[in-house]
C-alpha positions as CSV (number, residue, x, y, z in Angstrom):
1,X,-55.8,8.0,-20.9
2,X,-55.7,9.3,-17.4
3,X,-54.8,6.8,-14.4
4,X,-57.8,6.0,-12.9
5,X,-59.2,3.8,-9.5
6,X,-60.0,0.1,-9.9
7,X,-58.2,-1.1,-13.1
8,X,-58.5,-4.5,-13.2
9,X,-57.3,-7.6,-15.3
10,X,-57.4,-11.6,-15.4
11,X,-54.5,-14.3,-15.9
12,X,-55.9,-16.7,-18.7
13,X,-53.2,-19.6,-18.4
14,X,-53.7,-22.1,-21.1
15,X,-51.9,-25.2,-21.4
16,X,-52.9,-29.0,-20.7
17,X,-49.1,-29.4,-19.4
18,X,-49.8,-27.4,-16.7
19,X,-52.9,-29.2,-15.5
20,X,-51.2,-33.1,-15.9
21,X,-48.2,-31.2,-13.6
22,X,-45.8,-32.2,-16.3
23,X,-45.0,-27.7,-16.2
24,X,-45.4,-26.0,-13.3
25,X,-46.6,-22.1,-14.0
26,X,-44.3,-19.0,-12.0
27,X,-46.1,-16.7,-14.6
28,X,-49.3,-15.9,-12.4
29,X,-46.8,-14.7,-9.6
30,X,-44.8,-12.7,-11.3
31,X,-47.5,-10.8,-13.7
32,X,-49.4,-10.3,-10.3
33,X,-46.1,-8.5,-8.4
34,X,-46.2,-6.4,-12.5
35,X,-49.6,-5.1,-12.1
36,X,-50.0,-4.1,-8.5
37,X,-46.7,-2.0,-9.4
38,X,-48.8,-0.7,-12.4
39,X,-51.9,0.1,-10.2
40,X,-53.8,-2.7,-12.0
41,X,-55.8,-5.0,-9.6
42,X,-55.5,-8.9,-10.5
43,X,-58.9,-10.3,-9.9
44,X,-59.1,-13.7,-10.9
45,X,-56.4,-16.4,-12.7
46,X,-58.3,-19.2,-14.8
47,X,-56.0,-22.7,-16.2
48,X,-57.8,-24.3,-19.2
49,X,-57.1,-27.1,-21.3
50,X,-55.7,-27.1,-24.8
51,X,-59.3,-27.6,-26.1
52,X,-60.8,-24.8,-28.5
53,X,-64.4,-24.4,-27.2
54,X,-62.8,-23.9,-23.1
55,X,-60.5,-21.4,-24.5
56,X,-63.2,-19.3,-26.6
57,X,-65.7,-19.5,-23.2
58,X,-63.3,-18.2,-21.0
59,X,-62.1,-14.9,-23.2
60,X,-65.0,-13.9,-23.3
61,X,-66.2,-13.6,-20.2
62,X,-63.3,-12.3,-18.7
63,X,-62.4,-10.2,-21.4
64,X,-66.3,-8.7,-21.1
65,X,-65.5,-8.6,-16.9
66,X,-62.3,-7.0,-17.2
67,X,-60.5,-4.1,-18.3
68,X,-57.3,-6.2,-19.1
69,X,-57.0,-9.9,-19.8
70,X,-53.2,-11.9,-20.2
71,X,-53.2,-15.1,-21.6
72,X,-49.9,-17.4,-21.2
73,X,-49.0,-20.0,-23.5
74,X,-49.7,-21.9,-27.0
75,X,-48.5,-20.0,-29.3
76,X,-45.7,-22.1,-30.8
77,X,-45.7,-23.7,-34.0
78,X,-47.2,-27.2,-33.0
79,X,-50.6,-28.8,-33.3
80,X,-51.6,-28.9,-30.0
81,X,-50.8,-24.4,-29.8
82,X,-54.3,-23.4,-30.3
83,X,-54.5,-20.2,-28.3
84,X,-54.4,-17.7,-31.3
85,X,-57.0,-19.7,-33.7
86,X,-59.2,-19.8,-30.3
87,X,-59.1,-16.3,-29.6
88,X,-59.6,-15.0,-33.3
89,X,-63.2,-17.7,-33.0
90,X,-63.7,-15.6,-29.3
91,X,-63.6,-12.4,-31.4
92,X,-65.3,-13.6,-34.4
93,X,-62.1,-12.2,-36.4
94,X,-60.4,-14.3,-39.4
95,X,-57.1,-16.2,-38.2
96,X,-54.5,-15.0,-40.9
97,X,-50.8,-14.1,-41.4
98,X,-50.2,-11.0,-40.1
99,X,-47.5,-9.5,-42.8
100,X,-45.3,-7.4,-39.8
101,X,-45.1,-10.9,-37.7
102,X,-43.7,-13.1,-41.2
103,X,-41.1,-10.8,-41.7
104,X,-40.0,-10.9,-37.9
105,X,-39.8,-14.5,-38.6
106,X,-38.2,-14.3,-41.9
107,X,-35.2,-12.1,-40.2
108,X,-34.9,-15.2,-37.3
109,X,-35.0,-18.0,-39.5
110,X,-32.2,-18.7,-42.6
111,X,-33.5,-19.4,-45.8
112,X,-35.7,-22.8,-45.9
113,X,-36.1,-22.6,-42.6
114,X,-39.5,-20.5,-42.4
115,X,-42.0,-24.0,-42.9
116,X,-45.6,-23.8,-42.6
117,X,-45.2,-25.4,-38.8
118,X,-43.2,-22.0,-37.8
119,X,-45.7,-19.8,-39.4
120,X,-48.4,-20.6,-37.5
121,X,-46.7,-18.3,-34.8
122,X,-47.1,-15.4,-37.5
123,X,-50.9,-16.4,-37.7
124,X,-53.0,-14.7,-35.6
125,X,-57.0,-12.5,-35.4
126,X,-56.8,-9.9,-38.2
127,X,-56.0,-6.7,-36.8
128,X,-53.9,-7.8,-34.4
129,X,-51.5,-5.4,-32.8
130,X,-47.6,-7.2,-32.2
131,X,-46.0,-7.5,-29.0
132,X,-42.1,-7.8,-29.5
133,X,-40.4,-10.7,-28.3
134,X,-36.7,-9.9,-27.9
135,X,-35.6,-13.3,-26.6
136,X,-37.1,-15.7,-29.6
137,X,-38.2,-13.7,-32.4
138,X,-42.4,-14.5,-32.3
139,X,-43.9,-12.0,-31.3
140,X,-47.2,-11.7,-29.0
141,X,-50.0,-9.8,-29.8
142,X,-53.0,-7.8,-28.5
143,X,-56.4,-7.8,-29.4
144,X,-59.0,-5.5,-27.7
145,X,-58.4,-5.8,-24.3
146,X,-56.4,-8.9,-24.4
147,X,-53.0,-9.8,-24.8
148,X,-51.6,-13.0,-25.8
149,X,-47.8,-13.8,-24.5
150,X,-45.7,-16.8,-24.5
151,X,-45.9,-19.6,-22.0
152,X,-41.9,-20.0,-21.5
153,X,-41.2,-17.4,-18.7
154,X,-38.6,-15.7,-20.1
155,X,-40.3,-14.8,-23.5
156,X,-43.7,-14.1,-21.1
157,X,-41.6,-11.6,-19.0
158,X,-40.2,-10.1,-22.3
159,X,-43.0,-9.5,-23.9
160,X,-45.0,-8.6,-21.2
161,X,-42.0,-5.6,-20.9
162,X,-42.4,-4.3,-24.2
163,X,-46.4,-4.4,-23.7
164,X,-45.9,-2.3,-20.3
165,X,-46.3,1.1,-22.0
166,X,-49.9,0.2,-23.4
167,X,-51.5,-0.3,-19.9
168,X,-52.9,2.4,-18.1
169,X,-53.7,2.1,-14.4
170,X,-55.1,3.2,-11.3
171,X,-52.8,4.6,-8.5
172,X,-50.2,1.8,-7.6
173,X,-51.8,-0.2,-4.9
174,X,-50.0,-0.1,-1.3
175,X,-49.4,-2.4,1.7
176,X,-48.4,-2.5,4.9
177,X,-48.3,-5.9,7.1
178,X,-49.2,-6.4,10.7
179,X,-48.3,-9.6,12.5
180,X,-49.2,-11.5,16.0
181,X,-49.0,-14.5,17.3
182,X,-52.4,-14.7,18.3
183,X,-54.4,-17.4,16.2
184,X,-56.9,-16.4,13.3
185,X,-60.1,-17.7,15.4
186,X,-58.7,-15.3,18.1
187,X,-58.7,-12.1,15.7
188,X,-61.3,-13.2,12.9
189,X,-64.4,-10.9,14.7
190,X,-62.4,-7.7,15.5
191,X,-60.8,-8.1,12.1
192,X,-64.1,-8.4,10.4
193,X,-65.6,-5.6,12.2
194,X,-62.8,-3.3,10.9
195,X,-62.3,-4.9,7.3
196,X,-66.2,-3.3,7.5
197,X,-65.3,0.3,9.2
198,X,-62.5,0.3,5.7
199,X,-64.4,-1.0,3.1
200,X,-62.2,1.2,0.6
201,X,-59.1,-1.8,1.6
202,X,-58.5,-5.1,1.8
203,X,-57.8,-6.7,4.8
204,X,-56.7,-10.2,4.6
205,X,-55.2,-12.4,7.1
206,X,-52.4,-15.2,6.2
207,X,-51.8,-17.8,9.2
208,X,-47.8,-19.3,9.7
209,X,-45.5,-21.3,12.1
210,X,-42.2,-19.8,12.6
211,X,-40.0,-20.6,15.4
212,X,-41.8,-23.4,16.8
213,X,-45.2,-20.9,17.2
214,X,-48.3,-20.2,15.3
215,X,-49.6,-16.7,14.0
216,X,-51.1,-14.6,11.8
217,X,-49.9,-12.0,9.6
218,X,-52.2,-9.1,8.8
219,X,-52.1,-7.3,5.6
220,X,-53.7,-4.3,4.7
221,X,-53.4,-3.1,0.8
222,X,-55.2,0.0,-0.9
223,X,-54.3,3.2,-2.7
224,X,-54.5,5.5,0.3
225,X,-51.3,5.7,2.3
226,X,-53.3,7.4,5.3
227,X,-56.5,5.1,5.4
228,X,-53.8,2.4,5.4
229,X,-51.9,3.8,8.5
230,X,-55.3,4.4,10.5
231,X,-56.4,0.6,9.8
232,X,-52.7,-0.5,10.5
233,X,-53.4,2.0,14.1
234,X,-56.5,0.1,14.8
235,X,-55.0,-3.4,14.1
236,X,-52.2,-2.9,17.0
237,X,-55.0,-2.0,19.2
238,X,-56.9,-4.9,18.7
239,X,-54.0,-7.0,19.4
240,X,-52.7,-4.8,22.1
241,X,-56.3,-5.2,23.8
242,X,-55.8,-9.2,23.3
243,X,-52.6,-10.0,25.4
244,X,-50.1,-9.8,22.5
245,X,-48.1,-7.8,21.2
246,X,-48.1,-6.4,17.5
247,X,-44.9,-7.0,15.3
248,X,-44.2,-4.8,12.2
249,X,-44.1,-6.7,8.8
250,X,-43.7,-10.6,8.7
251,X,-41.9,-11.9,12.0
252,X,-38.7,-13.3,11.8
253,X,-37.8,-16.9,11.1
């Protein structure tokens, strides 16, 4: 399939220990830093609950909004890791024992070892297609547009890896970063009038405090490296034009 513009995807992160606090998630930042190297556009991260119904809503609609969806988490062996026997109900699909995923397990587990409990990892919607997990033995899967990984980082990342090859994106997307020390109230209207003049880029602006002062970085992301450097242009000007002057990238700490 042939690279094309606007590829997009969603973060499904299911887990009620994430939303107590008990776990705090570092998979959203590092499956966002993955796709915009891929040229796929992250457009919206969800958390839900470990409750069947909430999962099943929100598959479907993102995996119906989407071209991509990645869910994180609940797919161990215990009661409370319902993601797979969710998203077979989302998709209608029986929740079985995929044969491929039993014999990974098999191979990982000595003799006795393999209880019911551990095969609920090797259950998943019939026709699933595996994702190897190097780190832990139970694998992902994908289904459709969606693909389920691990919650524990590590596995996530690994999987996620070996899934890489499947996804098909748009040109990577670039950035380049302005800065000033001017305030966002001070820039918000020019910046809005050019976000408008490039409505093929984003154009978003992020305040801080470093070095005792107040400022706002500018970035600019797209796919085209020239509409990039004319907005990047026009963004010096504009701060040029109101008494400060522009620094390249983030400023110094």
């Amino acid at each position: 399939m042939p690279a094309r513009n606007n590829v997009t995807a969603a973060v499904l992160i299911i887990g009620n220990e994430i939303l107590s606090g008990r776990t705090q998630d570092v998979n959203l930042n590092w499956l966002a830093k993955e796709l915009t190297e891929l040229g796929i556009r992250l457009r919206e991260a969800r958390v839900v609950s470990d409750v069947e119904g909430e999962i099943v809503a929100a598959v479907n609609e993102l995996r119906s909004r989407y071209d991509y969806v990645f869910t994180t988490g609940g797919i161990g062996p215990t009661h409370d890791d319902i993601t797979s026997a969710s998203i077979a109900k989302a998709f209608g699909l029986p929740w079985v024992r995929h044969p491929d995923a039993v014999k990974i397990l098999e191979a990982q587990y000595e003799p006795g070892q393999l209880n019911e409990a551990r095969l609920r990892m090797a259950t998943m919607p019939e026709g699933a297609e595996l994702v190897d997990n190097p780190v832990s033995g139970a694998p992902g899967y994908r289904i459709g547009n969606v693909f389920v990984l691990a919650g524990v980082p590590s596995i996530m990342r690994a999987m996620f890896d070996n899934a890489r090859g499947r996804l098909r994106g748009g040109p990577p997307v670039l950035s380049q970063t302005v800065s000033t020390y001017l305030g966002e109230g001070t820039i918000a209207k020019p910046l809005g009038e050019l976000q408008d003049r490039h409505p093929e880029l984003d154009i978003g602006s992020y305040p801080f405090f470093r070095g005792g002062r107040f400022g706002t970085s500018l970035v600019i992301r797209g796919t085209d490296r020239t509409q990039i450097a004319a907005a990047a242009e026009a963004l010096r000007e504009t701060i040029r034009s109101l008494g400060d002057t522009p620094v390249e990238g983030e400023p110094a700490t």
